[in-house]
VOKETI-893146 format. One record per residue: z, y, x of N, C-alpha, C, O in turn. Coordinates in steps of 0.05 Angstrom, whole numbers, plus 5000, padded with zeros to 4 digits. Layout:
# residues N
ZYXZYXZYXZYX;...
***
This chain:
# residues 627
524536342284524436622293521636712294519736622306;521536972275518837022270517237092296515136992303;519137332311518337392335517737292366517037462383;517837052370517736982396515036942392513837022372;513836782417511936772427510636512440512736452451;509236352447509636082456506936202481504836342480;508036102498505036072516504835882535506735722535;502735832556503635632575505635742600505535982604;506435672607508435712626507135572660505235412662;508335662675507935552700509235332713511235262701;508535142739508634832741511534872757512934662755;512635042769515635092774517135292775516035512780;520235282770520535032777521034782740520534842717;521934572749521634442737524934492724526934572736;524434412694528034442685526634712663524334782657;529834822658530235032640530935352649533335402649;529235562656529735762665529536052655527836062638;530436242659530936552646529336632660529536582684;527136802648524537002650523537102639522037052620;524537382651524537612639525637652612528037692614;524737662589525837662564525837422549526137452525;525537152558524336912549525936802575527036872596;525236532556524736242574523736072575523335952554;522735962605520635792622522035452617524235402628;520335242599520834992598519034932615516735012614;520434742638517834482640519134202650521434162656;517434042650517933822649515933612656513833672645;515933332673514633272678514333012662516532922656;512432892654512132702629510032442639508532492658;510132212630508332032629505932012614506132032589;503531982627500632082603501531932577501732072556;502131672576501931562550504331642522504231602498;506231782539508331922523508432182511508232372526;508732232483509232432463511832602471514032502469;511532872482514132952492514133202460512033262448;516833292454517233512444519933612446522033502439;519633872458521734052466522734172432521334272415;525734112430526734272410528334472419530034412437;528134792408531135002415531935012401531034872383;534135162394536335112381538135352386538435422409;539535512361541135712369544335472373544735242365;546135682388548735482390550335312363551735112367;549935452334550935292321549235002310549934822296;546635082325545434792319542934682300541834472293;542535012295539035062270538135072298539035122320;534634962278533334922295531735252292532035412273;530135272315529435592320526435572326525035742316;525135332344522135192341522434962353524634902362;520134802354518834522353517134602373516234832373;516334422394513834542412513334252418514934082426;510034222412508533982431508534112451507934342453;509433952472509134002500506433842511505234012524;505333652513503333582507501233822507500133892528;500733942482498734102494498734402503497534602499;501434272525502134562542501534442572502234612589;500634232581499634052599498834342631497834542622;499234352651500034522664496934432689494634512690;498834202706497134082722498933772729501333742724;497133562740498433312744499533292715498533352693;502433182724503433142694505033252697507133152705;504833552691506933692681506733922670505834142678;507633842646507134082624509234262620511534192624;508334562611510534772618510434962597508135012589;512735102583511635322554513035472564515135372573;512635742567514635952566514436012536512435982521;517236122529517336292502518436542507520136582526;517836662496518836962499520237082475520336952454;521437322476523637462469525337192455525337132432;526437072474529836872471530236872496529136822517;533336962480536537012494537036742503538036532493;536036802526537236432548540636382544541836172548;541536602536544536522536545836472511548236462509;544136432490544936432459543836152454545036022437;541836022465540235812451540635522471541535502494;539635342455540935032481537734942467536335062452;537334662480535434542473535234182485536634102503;533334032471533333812492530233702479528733842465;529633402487527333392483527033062462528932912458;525033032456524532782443522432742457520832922464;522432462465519932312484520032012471521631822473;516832042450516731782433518031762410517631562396;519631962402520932002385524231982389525932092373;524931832413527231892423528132072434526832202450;530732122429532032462441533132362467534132142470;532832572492534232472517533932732526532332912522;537132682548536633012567535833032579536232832594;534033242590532533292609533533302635535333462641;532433162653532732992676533733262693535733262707;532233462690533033782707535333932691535734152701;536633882676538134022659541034022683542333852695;540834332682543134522704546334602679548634682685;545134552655548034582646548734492616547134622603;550034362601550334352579552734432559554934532566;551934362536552634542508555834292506556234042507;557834582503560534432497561134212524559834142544;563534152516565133992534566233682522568633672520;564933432513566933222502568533152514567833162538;571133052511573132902520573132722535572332522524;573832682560573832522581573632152571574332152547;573231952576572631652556572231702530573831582516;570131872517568331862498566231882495565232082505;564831712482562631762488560031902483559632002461;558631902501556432182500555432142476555231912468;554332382456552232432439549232432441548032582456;548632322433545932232442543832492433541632512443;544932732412543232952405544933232426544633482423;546633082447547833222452546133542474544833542495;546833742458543933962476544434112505546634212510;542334112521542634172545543034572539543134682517;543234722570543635022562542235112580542634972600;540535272583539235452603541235512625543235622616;541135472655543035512672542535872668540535992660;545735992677545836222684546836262709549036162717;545336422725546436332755547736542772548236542796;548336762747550137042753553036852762554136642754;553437052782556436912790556937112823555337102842;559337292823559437372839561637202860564037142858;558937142890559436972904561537162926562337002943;562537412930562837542947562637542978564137582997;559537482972559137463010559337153016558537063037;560736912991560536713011557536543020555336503010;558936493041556936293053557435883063559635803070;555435713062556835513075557935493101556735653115;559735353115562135393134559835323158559435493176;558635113157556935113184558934953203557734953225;560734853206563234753214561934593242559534623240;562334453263561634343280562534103276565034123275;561733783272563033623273565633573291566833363285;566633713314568633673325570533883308572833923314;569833963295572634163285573034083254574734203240;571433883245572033763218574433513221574733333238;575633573202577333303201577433313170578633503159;576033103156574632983126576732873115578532753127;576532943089578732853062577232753031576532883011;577132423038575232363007577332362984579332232987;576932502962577832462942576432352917574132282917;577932342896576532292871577332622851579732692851;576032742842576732952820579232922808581433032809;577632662792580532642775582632552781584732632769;582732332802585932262812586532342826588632252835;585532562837587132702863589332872853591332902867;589132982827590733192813591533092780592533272767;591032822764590832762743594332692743595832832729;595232492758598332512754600032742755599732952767;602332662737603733002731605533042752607133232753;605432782776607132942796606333122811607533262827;603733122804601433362815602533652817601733782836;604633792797604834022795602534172789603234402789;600734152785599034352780597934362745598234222726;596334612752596534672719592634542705591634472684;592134572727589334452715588534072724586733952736;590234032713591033662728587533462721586633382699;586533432744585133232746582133412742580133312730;582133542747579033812747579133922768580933882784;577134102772575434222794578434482801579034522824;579834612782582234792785584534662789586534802793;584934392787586034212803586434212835588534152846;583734282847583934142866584134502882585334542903;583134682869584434962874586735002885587435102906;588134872860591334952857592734782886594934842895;591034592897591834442918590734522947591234392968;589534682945588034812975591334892980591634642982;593434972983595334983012595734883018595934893042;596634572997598034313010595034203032595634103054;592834223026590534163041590934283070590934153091;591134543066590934713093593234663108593134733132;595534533099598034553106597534203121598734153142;596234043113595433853118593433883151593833763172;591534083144589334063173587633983167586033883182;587234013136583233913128582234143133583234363128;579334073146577534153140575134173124573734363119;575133973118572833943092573233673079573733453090;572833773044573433573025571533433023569833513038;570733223010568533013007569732852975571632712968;567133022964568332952927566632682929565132632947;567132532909566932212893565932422871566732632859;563232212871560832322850562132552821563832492804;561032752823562532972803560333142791560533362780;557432952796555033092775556432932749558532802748;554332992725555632932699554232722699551932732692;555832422711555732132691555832062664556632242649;555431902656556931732628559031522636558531292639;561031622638563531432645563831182629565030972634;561931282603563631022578561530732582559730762565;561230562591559430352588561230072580563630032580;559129892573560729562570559929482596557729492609;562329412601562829132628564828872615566828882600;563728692624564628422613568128392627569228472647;568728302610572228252609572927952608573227822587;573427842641573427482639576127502626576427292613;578227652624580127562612580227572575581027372562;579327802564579727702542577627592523578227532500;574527552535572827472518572427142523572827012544;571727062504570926792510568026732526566226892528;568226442538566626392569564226152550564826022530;561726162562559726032545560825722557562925672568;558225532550558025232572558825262595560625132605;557725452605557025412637559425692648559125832669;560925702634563825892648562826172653564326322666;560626242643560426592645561526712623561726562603;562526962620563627092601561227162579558927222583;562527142555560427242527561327542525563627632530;559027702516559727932491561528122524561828052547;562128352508562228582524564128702513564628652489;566228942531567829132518566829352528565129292544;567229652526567829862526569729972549572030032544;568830002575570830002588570230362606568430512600;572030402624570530632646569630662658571330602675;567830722670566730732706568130922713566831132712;570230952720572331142733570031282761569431522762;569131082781568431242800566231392796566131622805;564631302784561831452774559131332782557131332768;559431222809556831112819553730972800552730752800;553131222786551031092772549031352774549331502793;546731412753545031552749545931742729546531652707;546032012734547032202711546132422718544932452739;546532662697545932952707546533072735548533202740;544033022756545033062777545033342786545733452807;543933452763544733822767546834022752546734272749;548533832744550433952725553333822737553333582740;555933992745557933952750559433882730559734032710;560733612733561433382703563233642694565033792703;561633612671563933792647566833632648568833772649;567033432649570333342642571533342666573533202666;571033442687572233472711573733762713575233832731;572733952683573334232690574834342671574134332647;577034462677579834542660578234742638579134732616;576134892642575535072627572934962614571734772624;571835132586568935032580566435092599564135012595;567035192613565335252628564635142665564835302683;564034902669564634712687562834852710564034842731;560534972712558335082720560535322741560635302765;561835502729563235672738565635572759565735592783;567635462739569135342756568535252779569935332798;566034992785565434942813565635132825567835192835;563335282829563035492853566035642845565435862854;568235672837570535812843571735642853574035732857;571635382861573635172873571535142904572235042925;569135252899567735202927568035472939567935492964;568435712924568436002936571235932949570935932974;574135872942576435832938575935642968576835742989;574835432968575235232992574235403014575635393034;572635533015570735603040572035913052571636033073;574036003024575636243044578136093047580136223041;578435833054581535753065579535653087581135563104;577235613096576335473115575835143108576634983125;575235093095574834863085571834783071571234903051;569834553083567734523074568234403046570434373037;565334333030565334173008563433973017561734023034;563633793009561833543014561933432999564033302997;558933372966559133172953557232942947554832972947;558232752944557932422942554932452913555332562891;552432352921551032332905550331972904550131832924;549831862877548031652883545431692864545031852846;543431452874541231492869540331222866539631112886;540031032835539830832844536330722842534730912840;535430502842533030532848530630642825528230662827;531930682808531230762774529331042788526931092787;531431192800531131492795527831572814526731492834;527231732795525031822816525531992842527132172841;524131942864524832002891523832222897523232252920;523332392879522232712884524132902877524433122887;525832772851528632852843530732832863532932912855;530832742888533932732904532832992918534333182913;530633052933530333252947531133592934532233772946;529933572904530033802890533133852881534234082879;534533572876537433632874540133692901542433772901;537933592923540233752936539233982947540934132955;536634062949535834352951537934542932539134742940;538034432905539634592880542334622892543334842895;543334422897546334542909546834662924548634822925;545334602940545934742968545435072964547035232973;543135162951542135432945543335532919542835762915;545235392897545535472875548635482886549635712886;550235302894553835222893554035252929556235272941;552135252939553735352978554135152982555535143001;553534852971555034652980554534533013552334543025;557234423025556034483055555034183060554434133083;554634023047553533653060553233553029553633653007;552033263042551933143018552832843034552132783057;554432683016554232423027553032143000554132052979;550132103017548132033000548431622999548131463019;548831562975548631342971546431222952546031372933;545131032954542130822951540630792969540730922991;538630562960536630522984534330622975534030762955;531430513002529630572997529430902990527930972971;531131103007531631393002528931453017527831303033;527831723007525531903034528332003047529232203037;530131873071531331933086530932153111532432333119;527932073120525432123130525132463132525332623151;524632473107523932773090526732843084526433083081;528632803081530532923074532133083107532733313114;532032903115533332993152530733223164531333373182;527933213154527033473158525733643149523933773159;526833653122526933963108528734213119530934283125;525334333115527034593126529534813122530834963136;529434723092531734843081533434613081533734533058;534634463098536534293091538034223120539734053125;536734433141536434343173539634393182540334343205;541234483163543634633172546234563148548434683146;545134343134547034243110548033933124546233793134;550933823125551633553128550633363115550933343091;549333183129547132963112549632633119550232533141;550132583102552232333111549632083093549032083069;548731903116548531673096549131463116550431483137;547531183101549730883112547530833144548530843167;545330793140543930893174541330993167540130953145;540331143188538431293193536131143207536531003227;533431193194531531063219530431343237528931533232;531931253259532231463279529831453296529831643310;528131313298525831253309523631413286522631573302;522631463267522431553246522231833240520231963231;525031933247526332253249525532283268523532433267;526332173297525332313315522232323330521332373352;521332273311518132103327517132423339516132403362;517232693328515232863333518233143331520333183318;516933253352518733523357516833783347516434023352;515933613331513633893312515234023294514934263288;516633903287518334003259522034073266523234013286;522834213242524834163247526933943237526833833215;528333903253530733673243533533703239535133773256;534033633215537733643212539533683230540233473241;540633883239541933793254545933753253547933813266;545133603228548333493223547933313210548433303186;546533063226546032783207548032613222548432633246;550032373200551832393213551731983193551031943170;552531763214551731573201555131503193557031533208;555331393163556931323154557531073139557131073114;558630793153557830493157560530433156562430583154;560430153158562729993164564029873185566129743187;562029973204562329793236565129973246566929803251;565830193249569530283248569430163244568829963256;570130193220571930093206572829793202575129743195;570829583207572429353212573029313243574229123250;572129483258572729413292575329553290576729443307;576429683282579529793275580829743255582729913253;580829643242582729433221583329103242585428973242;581229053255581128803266583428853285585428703285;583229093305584029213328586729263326588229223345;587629373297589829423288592229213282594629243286;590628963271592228703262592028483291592828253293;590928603307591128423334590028213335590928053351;588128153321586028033322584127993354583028173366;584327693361583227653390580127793394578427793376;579527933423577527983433576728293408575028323391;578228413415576928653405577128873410576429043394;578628933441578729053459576029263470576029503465;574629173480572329313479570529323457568229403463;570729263431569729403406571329713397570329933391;574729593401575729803398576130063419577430263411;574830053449573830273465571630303459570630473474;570130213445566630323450567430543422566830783422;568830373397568730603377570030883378569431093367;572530763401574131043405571731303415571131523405;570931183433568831423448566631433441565231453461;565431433422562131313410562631623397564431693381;561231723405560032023398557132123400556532303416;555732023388552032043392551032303396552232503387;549332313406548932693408546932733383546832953372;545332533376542632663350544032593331544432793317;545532343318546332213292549232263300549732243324;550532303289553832343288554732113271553331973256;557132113276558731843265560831873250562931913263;561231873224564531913209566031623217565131403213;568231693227570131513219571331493208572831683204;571631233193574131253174575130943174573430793183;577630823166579130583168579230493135579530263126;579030733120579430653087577930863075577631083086;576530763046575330933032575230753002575730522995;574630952992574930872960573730682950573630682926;572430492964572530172956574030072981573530153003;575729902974577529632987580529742988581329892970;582229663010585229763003585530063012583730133027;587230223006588430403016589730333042589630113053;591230573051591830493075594330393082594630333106;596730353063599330293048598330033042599429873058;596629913026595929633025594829503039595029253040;593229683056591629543078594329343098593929113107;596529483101598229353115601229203095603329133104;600429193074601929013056600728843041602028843020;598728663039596928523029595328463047593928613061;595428103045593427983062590727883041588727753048;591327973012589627822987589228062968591128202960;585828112961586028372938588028192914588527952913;588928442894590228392872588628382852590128352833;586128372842584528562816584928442794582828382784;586928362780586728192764585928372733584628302713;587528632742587828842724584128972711583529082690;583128902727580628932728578428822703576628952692;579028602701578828482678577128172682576428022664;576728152710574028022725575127762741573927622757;577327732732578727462733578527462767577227302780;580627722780579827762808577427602834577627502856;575427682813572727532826571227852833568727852838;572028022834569628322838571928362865574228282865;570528512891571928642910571328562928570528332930;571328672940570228492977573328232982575628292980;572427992987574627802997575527883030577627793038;574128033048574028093076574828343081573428523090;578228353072579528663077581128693108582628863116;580328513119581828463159584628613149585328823160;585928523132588628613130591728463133592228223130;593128613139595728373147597928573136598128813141;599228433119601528443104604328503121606328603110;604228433150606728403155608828283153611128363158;607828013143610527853134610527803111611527583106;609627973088610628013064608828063045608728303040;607027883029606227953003606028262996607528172978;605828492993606128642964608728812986609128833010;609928912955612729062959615228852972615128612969;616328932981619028802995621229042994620729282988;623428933000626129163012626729103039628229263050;625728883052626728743083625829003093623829123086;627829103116627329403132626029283148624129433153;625829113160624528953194621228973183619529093197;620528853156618128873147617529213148616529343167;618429303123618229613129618229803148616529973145;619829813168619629903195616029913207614330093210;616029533211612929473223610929573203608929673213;611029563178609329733161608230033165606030123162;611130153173610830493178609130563211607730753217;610030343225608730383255605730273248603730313263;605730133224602429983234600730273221598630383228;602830313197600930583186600730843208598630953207;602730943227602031093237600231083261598831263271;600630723271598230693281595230733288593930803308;594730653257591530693244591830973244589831113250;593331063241591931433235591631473264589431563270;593931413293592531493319589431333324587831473336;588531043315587031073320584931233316583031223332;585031423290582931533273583031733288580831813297;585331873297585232143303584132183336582832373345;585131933351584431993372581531853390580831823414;580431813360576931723365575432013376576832223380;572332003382571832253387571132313355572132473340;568732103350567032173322568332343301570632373308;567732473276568832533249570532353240569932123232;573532463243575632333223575232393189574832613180;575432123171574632163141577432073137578031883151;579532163121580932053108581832053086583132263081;581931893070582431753044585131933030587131973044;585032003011587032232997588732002990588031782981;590832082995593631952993594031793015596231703017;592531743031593431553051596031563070597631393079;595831883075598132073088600432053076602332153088;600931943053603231903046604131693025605931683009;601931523034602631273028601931132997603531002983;600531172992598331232966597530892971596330802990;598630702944597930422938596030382906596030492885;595230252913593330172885594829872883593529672876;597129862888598029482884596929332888596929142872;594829322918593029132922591029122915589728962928;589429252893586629262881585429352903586529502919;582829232906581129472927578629392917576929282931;578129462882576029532866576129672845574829622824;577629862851579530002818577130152811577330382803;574830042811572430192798572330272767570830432756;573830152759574930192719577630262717578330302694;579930302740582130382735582930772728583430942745;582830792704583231032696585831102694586331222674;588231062713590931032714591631122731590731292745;593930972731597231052752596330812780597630802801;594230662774593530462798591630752813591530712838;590430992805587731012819589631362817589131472838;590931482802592731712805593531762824594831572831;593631982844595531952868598632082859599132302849;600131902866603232002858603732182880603332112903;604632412872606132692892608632672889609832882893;610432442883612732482888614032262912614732032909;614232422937614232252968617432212966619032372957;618031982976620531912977621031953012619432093025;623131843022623631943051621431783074620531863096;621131583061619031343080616331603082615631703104;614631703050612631783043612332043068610732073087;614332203059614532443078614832403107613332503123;616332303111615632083148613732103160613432233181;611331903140609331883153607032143140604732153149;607632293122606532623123606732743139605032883150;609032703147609532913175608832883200608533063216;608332573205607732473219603732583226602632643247;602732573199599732623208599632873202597632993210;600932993193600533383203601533363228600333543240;602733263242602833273267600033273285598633453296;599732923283597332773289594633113291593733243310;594433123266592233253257592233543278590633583296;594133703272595134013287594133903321592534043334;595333643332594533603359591633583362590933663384;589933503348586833373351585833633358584533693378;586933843331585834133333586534253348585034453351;588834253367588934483381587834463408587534643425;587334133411585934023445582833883436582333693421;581334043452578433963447577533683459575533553454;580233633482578033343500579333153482578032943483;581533123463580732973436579233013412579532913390;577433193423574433203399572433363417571833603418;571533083436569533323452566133313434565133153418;565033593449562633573429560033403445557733473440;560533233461558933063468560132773478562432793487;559332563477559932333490560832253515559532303535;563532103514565132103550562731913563561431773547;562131913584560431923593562431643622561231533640;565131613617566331493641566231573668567631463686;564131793672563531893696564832143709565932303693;564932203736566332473743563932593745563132573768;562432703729560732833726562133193736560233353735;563133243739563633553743565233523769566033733778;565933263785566833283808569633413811570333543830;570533373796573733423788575333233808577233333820;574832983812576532803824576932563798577832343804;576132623770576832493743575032503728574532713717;573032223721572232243696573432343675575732433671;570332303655571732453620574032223610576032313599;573931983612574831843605574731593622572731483631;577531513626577331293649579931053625580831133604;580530803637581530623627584030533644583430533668;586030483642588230343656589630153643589030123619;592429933657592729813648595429773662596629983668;596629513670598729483694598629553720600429523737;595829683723595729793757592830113741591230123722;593430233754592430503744589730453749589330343770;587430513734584430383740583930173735581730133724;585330003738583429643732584929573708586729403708;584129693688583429573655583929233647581729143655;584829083641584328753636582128803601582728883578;580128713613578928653586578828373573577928323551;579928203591578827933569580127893544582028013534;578527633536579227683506582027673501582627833484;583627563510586727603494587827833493589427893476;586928003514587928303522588528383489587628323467;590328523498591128783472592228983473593629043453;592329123492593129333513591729513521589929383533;591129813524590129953545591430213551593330313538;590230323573591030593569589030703577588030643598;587930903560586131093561586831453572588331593559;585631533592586331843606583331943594581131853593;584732203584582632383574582732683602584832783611;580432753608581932903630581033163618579033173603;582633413625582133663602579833783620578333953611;579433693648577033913653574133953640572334123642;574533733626571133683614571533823589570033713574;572834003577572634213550570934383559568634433550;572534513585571834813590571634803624573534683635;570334883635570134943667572335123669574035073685;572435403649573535643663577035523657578735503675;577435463630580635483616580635173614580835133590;580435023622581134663614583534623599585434783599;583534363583585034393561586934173590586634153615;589134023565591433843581590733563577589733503555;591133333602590233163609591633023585593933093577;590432853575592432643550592432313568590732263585;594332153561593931893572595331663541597731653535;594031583534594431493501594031143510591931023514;597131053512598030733516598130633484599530673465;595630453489595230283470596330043468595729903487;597929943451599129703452599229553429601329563415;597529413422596029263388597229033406595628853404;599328963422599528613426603728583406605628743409;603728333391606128223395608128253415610328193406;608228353446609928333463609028623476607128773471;611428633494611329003506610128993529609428783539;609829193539607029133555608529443582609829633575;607929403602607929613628604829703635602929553642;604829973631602730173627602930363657604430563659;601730293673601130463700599330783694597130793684;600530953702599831143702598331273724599231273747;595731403716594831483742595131763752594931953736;595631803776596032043800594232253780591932213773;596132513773595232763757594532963793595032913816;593433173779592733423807595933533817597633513799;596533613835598733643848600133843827602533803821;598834033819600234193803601534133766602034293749;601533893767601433823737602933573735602733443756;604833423713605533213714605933103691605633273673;606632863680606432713651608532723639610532623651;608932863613611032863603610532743568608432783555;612932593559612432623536611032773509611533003503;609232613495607832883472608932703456611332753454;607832393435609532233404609331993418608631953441;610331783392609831593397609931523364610631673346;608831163362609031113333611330893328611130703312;613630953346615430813343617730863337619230763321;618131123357621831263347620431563343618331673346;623231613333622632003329624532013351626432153343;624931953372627532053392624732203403622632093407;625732573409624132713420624432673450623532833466;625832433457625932433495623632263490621932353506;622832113480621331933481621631693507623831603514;619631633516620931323535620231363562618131393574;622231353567622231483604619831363629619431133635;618831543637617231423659618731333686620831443693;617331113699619430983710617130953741614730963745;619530913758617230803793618430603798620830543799;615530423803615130113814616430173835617430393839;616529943854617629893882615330133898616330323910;613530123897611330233910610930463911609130563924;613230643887613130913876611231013858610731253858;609930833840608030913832608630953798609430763786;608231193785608931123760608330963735606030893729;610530903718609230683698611230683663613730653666;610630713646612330693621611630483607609430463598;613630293604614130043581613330113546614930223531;611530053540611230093516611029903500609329743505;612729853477614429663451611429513441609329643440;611529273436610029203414609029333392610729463380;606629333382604729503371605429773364605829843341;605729933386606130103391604330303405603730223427;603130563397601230793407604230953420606530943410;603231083445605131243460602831453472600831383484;603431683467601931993474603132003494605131853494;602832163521603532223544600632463557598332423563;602832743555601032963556601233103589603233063603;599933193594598833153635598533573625596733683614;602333733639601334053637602634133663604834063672;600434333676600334523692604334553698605934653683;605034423725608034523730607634673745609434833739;606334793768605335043774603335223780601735143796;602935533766601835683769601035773786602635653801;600035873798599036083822595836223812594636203790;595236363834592936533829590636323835588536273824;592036183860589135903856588635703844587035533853;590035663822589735473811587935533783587235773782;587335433767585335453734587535533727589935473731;586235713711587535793684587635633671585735483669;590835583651590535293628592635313611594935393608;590735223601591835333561594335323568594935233591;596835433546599135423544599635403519600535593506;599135103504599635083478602534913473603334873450;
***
């Protein structure tokens, strides 16, 4: 092109950008390396050649603006050493390939265009007590055709699924890495390659990284995740789309130690200011964790990682600090899987996690996530399956605290099945009636199995697909946690916004949270215990309108257990709310000891709700909810 213009350009930002009639390259380079920027109109002539090199800026980073070119006509990428690679800032690229094929190595990046009418939105800002979290994967959340939808396993996929979401009680989604990876790599296959001397596998196949967890375009929304050519768009219409049903976005980045650590900060600045995205949940080590929890522009975005050095963050009240850093670990999660299978002495692990609500670092809970079992296998398999994997079931965590029930795998025995459906609705009361952030695992709600794998990190299938077609068991326990879920939300002292404290701090006559057992107050903690009952008291929501007292009989033991109930305010008394044993809406009668005191028998591993409402009104009494 006779007419353009080459000049130096300025040091940011860094990447490919539209100015004024032209466009701004830059890029940051190693002294000893030959960089050259090629453009390119879309069918693929070349248009110029630029040493970047002696466009050298400041430090190392060299920058060209060119002038009169159409940022929206031309693509480009770079050679460094004589090798072609994409540029590490690249916000969008040229064409779409086919999902397990693999990348082009001349394949050209595109000048982001960042027109897009957002109408007014904004991120949700959500309070951790009013989130209740849904991890998915892109593509399997919507890739099976029982999916019903028309854009199956993409970003208009998961569109087409915001009612069943809302209809569900999510609040915010949490995507599985959905910058643009390279899915296609070799991983060794112990089953079909041959093993050297010493029993390791030879030679390599061609396989998927289904989940993504690697290093890729971390400013470009994976083209093969998006029904249309245009993946850049689509996002923000599946994030504009989430955030007017009320629903956050939250996505999964990793970073592994390769990447340069000036790049995580600039990439989630980009989302957050380019896509509204409302969190990020950040995976690698050795992160500026540090600097990330207090940037100023970041003081008001969900920061999820595995722990925080909180000594660190908080050293100086000079600055500002995140204030939605939220630690996301394993410690739940095995203190409630343990808790769940009745595992000795874990009684007070499993009260400290119920009520463990931090006021600076927040806490997600979750029981399952997209490494180890689902929550359907978690209670039908005492052994991962991976054989399918290719790794001669040697990849996977061996330490899934899981119990089968009796039964290997699939069965037809109803006695197995029955205890299956209670252990599953179990685990969801425990999740729901923690204080911290409930996370839960897509499909879990209705019973979503991977056949035991709990490493389907290469399963591009019907093992890692979620099937939408619920049989009567599936819908049971759907209905069961839209229940669950609708109760968390509509009573705040099961999601209060600070930590029970065990104390009658407001002089009510009732702590926030007190413990009972066979005599109302005195708890049995030793180790064999497996029993409790926990009182939530509603005055601690609100002084003026208090929500309703809950009393939630825990019973993780083999045998049934008598649950003493303690003395409610004169005006109020305990009546049935669920249980995870029968659907009989009488539920199980409260009964008086010799002494008159009340008490309900509750079944072997069995959760029983018991809700504490206002039986009479008057002018002197609190106002209280009437839900």
């Amino acid at each position: 092109m006779d007419n353009i213009n080459i000049s130096h350009g300025s040091s940011y930002p860094i990447g490919a950008k539209r100015k004024g009639n032209g466009v701004q390259f830059c890029i940051t380079y190693r002294e000893d390396s030959r960089i050259t920027l090629k453009v390119c109109d879309m069918s693929g002539k070349m248009l110029c050649s630029v040493n970047m090199n002696d466009y050298r800026i400041c430090g190392n980073v060299c920058s060209v603006f060119i002038d009169n070119l159409d940022a929206r006509s031309v693509c480009y990428n770079y050679t460094i050493d004589g090798q072609t690679v994409r540029d590490a800032y690249a916000m969008s690229i040229k064409g779409k390939r086919k999902w397990g094929e693999r990348r082009n190595k001349t394949e050209y990046c595109r000048v982001y265009d960042a027109s897009f009418d957002w109408e007014g939105d904004r991120p949700l800002r959500l309070p951790f007590s009013r989130v209740i979290g849904y991890m998915m994967h892109v593509r399997g959340f919507t890739k099976h055709i029982s999916s019903g939808v028309k854009g199956r396993g993409t970003f208009k996929g998961i569109i087409e699924k915001i009612p069943y979401l809302k209809e569900l009680g999510i609040t915010q989604v949490e995507l599985m890495p959905a910058y643009d990876f390279e899915e296609c790599e070799s991983i060794k296959n112990y089953r079909t390659e041959g093993l050297d001397e010493n029993g390791k596998a030879t030679g390599s196949e061609n396989r998927i990284n289904y989940w993504g967890f690697k290093a890729g375009s971390y400013f470009v929304p994976k083209p093969q995740y998006s029904y249309s050519d245009d993946s850049v768009t689509e996002f923000k219409e599946m994030v504009k789309a989430l955030h007017s049903a009320g629903i956050e976005l939250v996505m999964q980045l990793y970073f592994p130690n390769e990447i340069n650590r000036n790049l995580v900060t600039d990439c989630l600045r980009f989302w957050v200011r380019e896509y509204h995205i409302d969190g990020f949940h950040i995976f690698g080590s050795n992160l500026p964790m540090d600097i990330i929890a207090t940037d100023p522009l970041l003081t008001d975005t969900k920061m999820y990682y595995e722990r925080y050095d909180a000594e660190r963050i908080f050293a100086s009240d000079q600055y500002c600090i995140n204030r939605f850093l939220a630690e996301y670990n394993q410690d739940y999660m095995i203190d409630m899987r343990r808790f769940l299978k009745s595992d000795e002495d874990m009684l007070n692990s499993f009260l400290y996690r119920q009520r463990r609500n931090p006021p600076r670092i927040k806490t997600i809970n979750h029981i399952t996530s997209f490494d180890g079992f689902t929550l359907n296998d978690l209670v039908s398999y005492d052994y991962k399956h991976n054989e399918d994997n290719g790794e001669d079931n040697k990849d996977g965590t061996g330490y899934n605290y899981s119990w089968n029930c009796g039964c290997e795998g699939r069965t037809r025995k109803s006695a197995i099945l029955k205890l299956r459906m209670k252990q599953l609705k179990n685990a969801f009361c425990l999740l729901m009636f923690s204080q911290g952030m409930p996370m839960i695992m897509a499909g879990d709600e209705f019973m979503n199995s991977q056949n035991g794998n709990n490493n389907p990190y290469c399963q591009d299938n019907e093992t890692t697909w979620l099937n939408w077609n619920m049989n009567q068991r599936c819908r049971e326990l759907n209905d069961f946690v839209k229940a669950l879920i609708a109760l968390r939300r509509a009573h705040g002292i099961l999601r209060m916004e600070k930590e029970a404290t065990l104390l009658d701090s407001r002089s009510c006559g009732f702590p926030d949270i007190s413990y009972h057992a066979e005599m109302a107050w005195y708890p049995q903690m030793e180790p064999h215990i497996r029993h409790v009952g926990t009182m939530l008291c509603g005055d601690y929501v609100d002084a003026d309108v208090p929500d309703d007292y809950f009393y939630i009989a825990t019973n993780m033991h083999w045998e049934e257990h008598s649950f003493a109930l303690p003395k409610l305010p004169s005006d109020m008394a305990w009546s049935y709310c669920m249980d995870t044993d029968t659907s009989d809406p009488e539920g199980y009668p409260i009964q008086l000891d010799e002494n008159g005191n009340k008490n309900v028998r509750v079944p072997a591993r069995t959760i029983l709700v018991l809700i504490g409402k206002a039986e009479i009104k008057t002018g002197k009494t609190k106002k209280r909810r009437n839900n």
